[in-house]
C-alpha positions in Angstrom: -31.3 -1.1 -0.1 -30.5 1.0 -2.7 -30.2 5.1 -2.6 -33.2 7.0 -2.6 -33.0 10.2 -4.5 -34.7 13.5 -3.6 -37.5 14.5 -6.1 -36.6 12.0 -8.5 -35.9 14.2 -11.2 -37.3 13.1 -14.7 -34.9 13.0 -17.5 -34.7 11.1 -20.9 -32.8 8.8 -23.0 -30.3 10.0 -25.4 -30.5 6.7 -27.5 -32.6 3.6 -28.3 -31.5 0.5 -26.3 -33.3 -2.6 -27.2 -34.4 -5.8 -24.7 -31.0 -6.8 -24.2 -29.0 -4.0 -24.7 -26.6 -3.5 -21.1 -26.3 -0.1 -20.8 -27.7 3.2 -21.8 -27.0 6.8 -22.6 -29.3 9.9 -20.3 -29.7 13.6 -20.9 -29.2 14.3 -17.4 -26.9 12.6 -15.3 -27.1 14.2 -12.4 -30.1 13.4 -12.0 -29.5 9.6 -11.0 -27.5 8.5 -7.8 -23.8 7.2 -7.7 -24.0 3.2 -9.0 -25.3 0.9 -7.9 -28.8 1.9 -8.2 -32.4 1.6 -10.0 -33.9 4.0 -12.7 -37.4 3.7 -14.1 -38.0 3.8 -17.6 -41.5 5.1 -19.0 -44.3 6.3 -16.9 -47.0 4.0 -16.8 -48.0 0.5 -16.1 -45.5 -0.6 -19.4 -42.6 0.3 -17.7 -39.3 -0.6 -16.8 -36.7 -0.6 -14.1 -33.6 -1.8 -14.5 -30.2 -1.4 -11.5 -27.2 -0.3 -13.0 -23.9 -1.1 -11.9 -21.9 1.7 -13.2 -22.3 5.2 -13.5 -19.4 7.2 -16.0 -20.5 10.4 -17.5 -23.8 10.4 -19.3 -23.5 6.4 -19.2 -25.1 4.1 -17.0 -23.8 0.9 -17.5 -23.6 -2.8 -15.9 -27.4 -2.9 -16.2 -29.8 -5.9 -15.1 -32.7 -5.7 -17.3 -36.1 -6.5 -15.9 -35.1 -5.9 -11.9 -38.7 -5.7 -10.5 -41.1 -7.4 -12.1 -43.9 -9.0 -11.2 -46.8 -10.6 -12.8 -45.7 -9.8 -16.6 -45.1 -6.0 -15.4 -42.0 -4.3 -15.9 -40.2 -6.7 -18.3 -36.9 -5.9 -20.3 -38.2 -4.6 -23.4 -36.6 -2.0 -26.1 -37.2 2.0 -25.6 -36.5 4.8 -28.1 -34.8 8.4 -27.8 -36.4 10.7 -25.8 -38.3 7.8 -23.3 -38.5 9.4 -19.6 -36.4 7.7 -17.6 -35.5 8.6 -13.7 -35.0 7.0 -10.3 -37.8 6.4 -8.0 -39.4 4.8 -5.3 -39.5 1.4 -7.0 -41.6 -1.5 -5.4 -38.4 -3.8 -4.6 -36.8 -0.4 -3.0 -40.1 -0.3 -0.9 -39.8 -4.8 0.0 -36.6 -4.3 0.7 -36.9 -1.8 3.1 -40.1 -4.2 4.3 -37.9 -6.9 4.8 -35.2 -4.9 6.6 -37.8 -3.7 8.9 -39.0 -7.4 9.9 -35.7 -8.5 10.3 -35.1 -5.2 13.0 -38.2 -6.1 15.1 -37.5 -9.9 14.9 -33.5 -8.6 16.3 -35.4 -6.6 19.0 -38.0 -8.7 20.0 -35.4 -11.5 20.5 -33.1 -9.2 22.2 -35.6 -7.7 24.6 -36.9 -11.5 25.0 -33.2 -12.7 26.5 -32.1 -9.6 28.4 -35.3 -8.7 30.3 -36.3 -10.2 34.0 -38.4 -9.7 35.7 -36.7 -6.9 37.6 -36.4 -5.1 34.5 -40.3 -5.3 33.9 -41.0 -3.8 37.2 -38.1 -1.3 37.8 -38.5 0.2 34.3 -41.7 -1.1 32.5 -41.9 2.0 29.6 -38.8 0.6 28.4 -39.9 -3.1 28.8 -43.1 -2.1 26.7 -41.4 -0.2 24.1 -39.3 -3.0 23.2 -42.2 -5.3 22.9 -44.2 -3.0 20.2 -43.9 -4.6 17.1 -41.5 -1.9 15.1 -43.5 -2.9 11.7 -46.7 -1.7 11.5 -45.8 1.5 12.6 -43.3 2.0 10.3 -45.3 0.6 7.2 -48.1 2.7 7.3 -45.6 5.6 6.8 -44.5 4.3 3.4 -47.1 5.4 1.3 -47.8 8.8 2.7 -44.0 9.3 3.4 -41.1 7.0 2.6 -38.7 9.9 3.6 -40.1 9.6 7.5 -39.6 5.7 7.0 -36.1 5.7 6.5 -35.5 8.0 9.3 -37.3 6.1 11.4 -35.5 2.8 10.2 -32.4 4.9 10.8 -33.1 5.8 14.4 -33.9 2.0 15.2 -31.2 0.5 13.6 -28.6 3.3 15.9 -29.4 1.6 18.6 -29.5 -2.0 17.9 -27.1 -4.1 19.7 -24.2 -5.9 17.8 -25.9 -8.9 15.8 -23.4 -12.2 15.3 -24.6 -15.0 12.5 -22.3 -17.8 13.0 -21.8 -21.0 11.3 -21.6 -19.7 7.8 -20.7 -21.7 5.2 -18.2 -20.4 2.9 -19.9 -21.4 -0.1 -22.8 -18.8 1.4 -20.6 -16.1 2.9 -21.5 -13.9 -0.2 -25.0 -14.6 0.0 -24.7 -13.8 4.0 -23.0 -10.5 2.9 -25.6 -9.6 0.5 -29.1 -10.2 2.9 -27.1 -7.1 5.0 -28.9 -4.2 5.2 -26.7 -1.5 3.1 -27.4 1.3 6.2 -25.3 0.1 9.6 -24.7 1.5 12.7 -24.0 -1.3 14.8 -21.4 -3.9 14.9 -22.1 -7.1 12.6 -19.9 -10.2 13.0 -19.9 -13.1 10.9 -18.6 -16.0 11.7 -17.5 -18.5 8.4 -17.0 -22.6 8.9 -14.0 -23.9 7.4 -14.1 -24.8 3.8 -12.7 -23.3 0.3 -15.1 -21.3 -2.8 -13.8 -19.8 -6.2 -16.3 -17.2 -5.3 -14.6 -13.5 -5.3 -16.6 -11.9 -2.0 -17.7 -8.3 -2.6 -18.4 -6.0 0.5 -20.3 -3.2 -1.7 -22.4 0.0 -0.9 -22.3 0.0 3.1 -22.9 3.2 4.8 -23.0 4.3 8.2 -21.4 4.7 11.9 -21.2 0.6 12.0 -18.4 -2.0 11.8 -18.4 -5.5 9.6 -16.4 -8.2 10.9 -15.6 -11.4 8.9 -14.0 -13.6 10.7 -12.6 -17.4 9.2 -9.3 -18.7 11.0 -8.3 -18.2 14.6 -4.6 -18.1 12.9 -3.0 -17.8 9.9 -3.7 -20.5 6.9 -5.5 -22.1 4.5 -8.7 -23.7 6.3 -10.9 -20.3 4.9 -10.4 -20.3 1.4 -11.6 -17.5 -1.1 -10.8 -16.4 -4.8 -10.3 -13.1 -2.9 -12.3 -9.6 -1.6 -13.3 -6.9 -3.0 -14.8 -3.4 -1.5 -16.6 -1.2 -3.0 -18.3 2.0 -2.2 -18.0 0.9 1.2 -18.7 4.4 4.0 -18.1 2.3 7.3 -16.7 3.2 10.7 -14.7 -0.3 10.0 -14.1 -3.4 8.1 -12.3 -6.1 9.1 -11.5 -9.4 7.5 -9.8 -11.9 9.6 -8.3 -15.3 9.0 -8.5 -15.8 5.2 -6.4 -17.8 2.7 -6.9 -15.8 -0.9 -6.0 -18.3 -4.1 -5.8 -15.9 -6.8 -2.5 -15.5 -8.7 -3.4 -12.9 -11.2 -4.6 -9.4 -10.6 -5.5 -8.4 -6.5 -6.1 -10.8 -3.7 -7.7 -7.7 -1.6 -9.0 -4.9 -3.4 -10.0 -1.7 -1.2 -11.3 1.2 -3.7 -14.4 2.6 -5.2 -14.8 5.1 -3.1 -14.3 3.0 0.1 -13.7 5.2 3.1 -14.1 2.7 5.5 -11.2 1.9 7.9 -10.2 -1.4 6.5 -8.7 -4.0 9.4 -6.4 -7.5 7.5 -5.5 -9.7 10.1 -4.2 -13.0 10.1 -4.9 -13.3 6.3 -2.7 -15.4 4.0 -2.1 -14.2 0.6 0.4 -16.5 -1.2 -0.5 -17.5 -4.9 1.0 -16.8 -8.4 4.6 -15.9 -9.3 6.1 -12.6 -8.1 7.2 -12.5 -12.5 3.6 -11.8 -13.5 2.8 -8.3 -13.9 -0.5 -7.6 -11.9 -0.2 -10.1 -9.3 -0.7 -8.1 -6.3 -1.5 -8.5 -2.8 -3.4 -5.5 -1.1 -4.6 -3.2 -3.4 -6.0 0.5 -1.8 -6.7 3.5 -4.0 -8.9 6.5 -3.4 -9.6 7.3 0.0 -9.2 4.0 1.8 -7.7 3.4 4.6 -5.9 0.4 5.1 -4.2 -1.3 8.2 -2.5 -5.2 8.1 -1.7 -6.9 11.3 -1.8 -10.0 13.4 0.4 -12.2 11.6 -0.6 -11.7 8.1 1.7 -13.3 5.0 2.0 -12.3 1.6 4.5 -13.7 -0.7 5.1 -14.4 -4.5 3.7 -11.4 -5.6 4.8 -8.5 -8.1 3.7 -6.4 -5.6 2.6 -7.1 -1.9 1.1 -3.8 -1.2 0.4 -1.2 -3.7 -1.6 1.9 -2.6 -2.5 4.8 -4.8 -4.0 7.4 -5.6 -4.7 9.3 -2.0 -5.3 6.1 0.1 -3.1 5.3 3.1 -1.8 2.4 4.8 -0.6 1.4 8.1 2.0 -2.2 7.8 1.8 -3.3 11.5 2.7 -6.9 10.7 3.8 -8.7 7.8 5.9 -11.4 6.7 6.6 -13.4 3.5 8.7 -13.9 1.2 9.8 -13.9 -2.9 7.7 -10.6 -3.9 9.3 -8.7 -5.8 8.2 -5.4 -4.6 6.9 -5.1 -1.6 5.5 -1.9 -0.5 4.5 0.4 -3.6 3.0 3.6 -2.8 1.8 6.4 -5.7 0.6 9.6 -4.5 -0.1 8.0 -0.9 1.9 7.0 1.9 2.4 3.5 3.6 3.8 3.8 7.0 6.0 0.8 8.1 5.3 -0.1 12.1 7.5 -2.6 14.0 10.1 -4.5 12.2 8.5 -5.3 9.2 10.6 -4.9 6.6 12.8 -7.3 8.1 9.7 -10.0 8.0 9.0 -9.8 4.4 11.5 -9.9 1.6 11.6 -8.9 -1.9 13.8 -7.9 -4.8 12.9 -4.0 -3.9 11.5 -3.3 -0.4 9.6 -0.3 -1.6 8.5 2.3 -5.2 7.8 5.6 -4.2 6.2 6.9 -7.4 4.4 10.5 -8.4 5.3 11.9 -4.7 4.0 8.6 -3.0 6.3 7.6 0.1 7.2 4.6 2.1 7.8 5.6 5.6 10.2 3.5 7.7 10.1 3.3 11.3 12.4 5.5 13.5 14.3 2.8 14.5 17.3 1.1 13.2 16.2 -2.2 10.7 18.8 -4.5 9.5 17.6 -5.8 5.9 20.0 -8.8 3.8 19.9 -9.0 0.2 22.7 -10.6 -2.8 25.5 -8.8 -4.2 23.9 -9.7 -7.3 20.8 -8.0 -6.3 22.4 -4.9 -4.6 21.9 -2.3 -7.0 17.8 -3.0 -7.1 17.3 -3.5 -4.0 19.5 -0.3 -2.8 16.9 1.8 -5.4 14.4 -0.2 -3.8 14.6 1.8 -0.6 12.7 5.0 0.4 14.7 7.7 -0.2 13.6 9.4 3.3 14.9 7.6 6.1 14.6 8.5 9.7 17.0 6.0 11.3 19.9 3.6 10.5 19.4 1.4 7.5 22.2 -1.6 7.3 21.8 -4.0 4.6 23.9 -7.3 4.7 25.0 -7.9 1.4 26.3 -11.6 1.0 29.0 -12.4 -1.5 29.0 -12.1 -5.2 29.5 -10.0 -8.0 27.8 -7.0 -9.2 27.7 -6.7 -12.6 27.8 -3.0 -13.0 28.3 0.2 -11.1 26.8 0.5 -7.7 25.2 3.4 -6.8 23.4 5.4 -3.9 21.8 8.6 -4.6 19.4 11.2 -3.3 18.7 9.8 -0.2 18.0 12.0 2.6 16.5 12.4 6.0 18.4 12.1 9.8 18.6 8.6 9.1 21.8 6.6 8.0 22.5 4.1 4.8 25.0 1.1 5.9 26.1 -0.9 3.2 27.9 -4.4 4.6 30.0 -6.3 2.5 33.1 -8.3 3.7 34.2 -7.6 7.4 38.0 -6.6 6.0 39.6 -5.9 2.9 38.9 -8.6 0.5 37.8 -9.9 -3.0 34.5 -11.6 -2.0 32.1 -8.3 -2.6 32.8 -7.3 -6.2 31.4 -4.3 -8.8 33.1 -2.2 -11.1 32.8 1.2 -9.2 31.1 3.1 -6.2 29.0 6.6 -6.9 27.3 8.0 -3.9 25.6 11.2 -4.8 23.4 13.9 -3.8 22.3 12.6 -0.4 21.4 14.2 2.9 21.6 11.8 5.2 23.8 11.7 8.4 26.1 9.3 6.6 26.2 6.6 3.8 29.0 3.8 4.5 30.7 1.3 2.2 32.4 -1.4 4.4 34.2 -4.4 2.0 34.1 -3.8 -1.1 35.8 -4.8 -4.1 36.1 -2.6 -7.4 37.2 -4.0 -10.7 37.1 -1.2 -13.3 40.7 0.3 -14.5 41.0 3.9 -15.0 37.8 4.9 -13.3 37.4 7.1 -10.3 36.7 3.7 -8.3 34.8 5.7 -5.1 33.2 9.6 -6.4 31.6 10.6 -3.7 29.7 13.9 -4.9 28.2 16.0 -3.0 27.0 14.0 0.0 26.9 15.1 3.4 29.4 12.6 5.2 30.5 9.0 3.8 32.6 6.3 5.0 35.0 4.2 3.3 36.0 1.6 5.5 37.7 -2.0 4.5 37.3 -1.1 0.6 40.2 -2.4 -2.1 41.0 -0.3 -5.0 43.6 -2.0 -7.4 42.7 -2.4 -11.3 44.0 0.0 -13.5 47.5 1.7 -14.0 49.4 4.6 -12.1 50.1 6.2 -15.3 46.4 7.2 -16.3 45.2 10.6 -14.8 41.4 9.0 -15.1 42.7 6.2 -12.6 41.8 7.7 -9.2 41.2 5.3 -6.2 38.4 7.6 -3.9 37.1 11.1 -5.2 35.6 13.6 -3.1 33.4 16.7 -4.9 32.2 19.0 -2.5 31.2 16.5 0.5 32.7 15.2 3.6 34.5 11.9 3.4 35.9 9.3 5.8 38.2 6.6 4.3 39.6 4.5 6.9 42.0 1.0 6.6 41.1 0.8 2.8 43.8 -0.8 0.2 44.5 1.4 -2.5 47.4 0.8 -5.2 48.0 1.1 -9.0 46.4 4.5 -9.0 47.1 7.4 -10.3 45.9 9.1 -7.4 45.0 7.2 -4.5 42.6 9.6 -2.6 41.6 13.2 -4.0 40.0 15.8 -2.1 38.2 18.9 -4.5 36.0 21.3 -4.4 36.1 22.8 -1.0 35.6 19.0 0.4 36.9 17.1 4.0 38.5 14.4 3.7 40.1 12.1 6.5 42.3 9.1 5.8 43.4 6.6 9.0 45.4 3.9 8.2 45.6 3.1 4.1 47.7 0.9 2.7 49.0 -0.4 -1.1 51.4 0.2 -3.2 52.3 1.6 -7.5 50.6 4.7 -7.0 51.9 7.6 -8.8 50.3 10.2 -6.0 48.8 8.7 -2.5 47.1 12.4 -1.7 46.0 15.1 -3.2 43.9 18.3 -2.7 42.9 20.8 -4.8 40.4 23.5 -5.7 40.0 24.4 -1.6 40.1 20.5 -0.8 41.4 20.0 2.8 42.3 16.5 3.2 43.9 14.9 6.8 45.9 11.9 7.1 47.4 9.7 9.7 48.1 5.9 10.3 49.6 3.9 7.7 49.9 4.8 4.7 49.8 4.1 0.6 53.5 4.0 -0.9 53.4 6.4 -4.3 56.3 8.3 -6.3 54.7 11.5 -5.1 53.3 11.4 -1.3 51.3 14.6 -1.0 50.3 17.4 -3.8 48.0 20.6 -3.5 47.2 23.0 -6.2 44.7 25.7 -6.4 44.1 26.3 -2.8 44.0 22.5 -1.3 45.7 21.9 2.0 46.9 18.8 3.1 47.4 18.1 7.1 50.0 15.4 7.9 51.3 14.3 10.9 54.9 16.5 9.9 52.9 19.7 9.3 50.4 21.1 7.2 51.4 22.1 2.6 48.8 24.5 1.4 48.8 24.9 -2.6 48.4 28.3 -4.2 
């Protein structure tokens, strides 16, 4: 049943439109209710109502021509500027809410017929008789004098109907199912699809009310339930829930959750797999506005450009996913998707996440242990939330990365470790490290290779703490000032059984950093330590040969196992 609209304010049009013409300008508006609706053209027995589907500014648009006709009344015909036009109480508005009212005393005579004994009859016979007085004809005869009281009344019934189940649906005739609903619900409706595949995209559009609709197809996930894929719309439900689908689309959405949709929206076991993750578009769940999304119960998505994009205010809850080949997976634009469980270890992409205009990917506050290619490291690694709450390691298998790698603005209580080779080695290659500007607990380096001469090969810029650990630092020449091995600018700085040689300076501490140095090794460096500008730096263990051991200048000290040197 479409909206009813208080008054039904009159208003006119602001342009002709002829028989065929699909949409149509008003004077007022406001005066019509949010698409999709009816509006009534002329005033007489030559009138014409017509449902749009749209309503943008002074536009109403989508239009079927002709909607309630009968007998040669109210065909599509053309109108000029200025015809009244305005929403009322239309004759299908009234059958429907006929039909609606049939079905209700059809649900409750049935119902009263199965759960009543004879016991009931006798211990409680004013409930027994009102459940056996027809709900109709009572109702009805309130239409003409006042549809108003009608509704309320169909309201009231319908709040206490039991939950209704329609099994054995075909899928070819799951939309049709969807559509005989009555638009008001208040009760929990389950339908229950056969096995079987349709090109058919199934839209859920216009419900209202305290009620839930369940859809269920598959008792696991697969591809026995086959639909182009879903769509709600304008949907104001306590709950949605679609269960057990496979979705074949492999452009634009699989599931689509906007409109307006406030409903709490359930995805379980649903299998959304088609297209190439290459083709801009192809996404899996899709929530913008004020939706609220939640996926659980086993449900895949793969091959997409992005698995879950939410924008826009919407929120979603990720309680259990898996998949693989996306290339993005969670995308989140002024809204947040929280990440339950161990997700983000189940389903892999080139990025795990975009946090875009203030949108945020929240991780659980537990450690995760994510793997990606040393190929891929640099995407992936700005593919991460930048908050994180707990340890983050990524397993980075062997390769070469061709450019510089670097980790900024992360921050949170969490930790960022980066795992290349388990010792020094040339497996894990890129041409230099630059960890900056994060606030996290620590960010670690552990086997890495760096292949660009005269570079600082590790600058490490204000960060809070990072570790150095298993790292090799050897292209380049001693004699180049620019040739530095590990930099530290105002941060704290671990470096610990790291190869460093050929450098100019091996490790530097400045700018009121803290560095500590255990065990180093290498050899052709001009200066293995230095500190300046309020640098402290600390060393033990092993380590680096150079022509020049330890220098301080402006202020740095150095703290060595023979005593501490403190520039001026």
């Amino acid at each position: 049943m479409h909206e009813g609209f208080p008054f039904s304010p009159p208003t006119e049009l602001l342009e002709p439109i002829n028989a065929t013409s699909t949409s149509l300008r008003v004077k007022n508006p406001d005066a019509f209710p949010d698409a999709p609706n009816q509006a009534t053209l002329g005033i007489d027995e030559n009138g014409e109502t017509v449902r749009y589907a749209t309503k943008v500014g002074d536009t109403l648009g989508g239009l079927t021509r002709g909607f309630d006709t009968k007998n040669g009344f109210g065909v599509a015909r053309a109108w000029i500027i200025g015809t009244p036009i305005q929403c009322t109480l239309t004759a299908e508005k009234i059958n429907a809410m006929q039909e609606n009212i049939r079905t209700l005393d059809a649900d409750v005579a049935s119902e009263s017929a199965a759960r009543q004994t004879h016991e009931d009859r006798k211990d409680n016979p004013h409930e027994v008789a009102a459940a056996q007085v027809p709900i109709l004809p009572a109702i009805a005869e309130q239409l003409t004098a006042s549809p108003a009281s009608a509704e309320e009344a169909v309201v009231a019934i319908i709040s206490t109907m039991p939950e209704q189940v329609i099994n054995n649906v075909s899928i070819d005739e799951l939309q049709a199912t969807i559509d005989s609903l009555p638009k008001l619900i208040n009760r929990i409706i389950t339908i229950n699809v056969l096995p079987g595949t349709t090109t058919d995209e199934i839209l859920l559009e216009g419900f209202f009310g305290s009620g839930t609709i369940v859809i269920n197809g598959a008792a696991a996930t697969g591809t026995t339930h086959t639909v182009q894929r879903f769509t709600l719309h304008r949907c104001t439900l306590g709950l949605i829930e679609l269960n057990g689908f496979n979705t074949s689309a492999t452009t634009g959405y699989a599931v689509l959750i906007g409109g307006g949709t406030s409903s709490g929206v359930e995805l379980l076991r649903m299998n959304i797999t088609g297209g190439v993750n290459t083709t801009a578009g192809n996404m899996g769940v899709a929530s913008y506005g004020i939706g609220r999304v939640a996926v659980a119960d086993n449900c895949v998505i793969s091959n997409k450009n992005i698995a879950v994009l939410i924008w826009a205010g919407a929120t979603a809850a990720i309680m259990s996913l898996s998949g693989t080949n996306n290339n993005i997976v969670f995308q989140a634009s002024r809204s947040v998707i929280t990440v339950h469980n161990n997700v983000a270890q189940t389903i892999t992409g080139l990025r795990l996440c975009s946090e875009i205009n203030a949108g945020m990917v929240v991780l659980p506050r537990s450690s995760i242990t994510l793997s990606t290619t040393m190929a891929n490291l640099q995407t992936f690694i700005e593919g991460l939330p930048r908050r994180l709450a707990a340890a983050v390691t990524v397993n980075v298998s062997a390769g070469t990365l061709a450019g510089v790698l670097s980790i900024s603005n992360f921050h949170g209580g969490g930790r960022l470790n980066i795992e290349g080779a388990a010792g020094i080695a040339t497996t894990h290659n890129c041409l230099r490290v630059v960890i900056n500007d994060n606030v996290l607990s620590e960010v670690q380096i552990r086997g890495f290779n760096t292949t660009e001469a005269n570079v600082r090969s590790f600058d490490i810029i204000r960060s809070n703490n990072a570790l150095i650990t298993n790292c090799r630092v050897a292209a380049g020449v001693s004699t180049n000032s620019g040739n530095v091995g590990v930099r530290a600018y105002k941060t704290n700085v671990h470096v610990d059984t790291s190869l460093l040689q050929n450098q100019y300076a091996a490790i530097v501490a400045d700018s009121n950093s803290r560095v500590q140095c255990v065990n180093l090794s290498g050899t052709g460096n001009f200066r293995a330590y230095l500190a300046a500008t309020r640098g402290a730096l600390a060393r033990s263990g092993t380590t680096p040969t150079a022509s020049v051991m330890d220098f301080v200048t402006t202020g740095g000290t150095i703290t060595r196992p023979s005593g501490i040197i403190q520039g001026t």
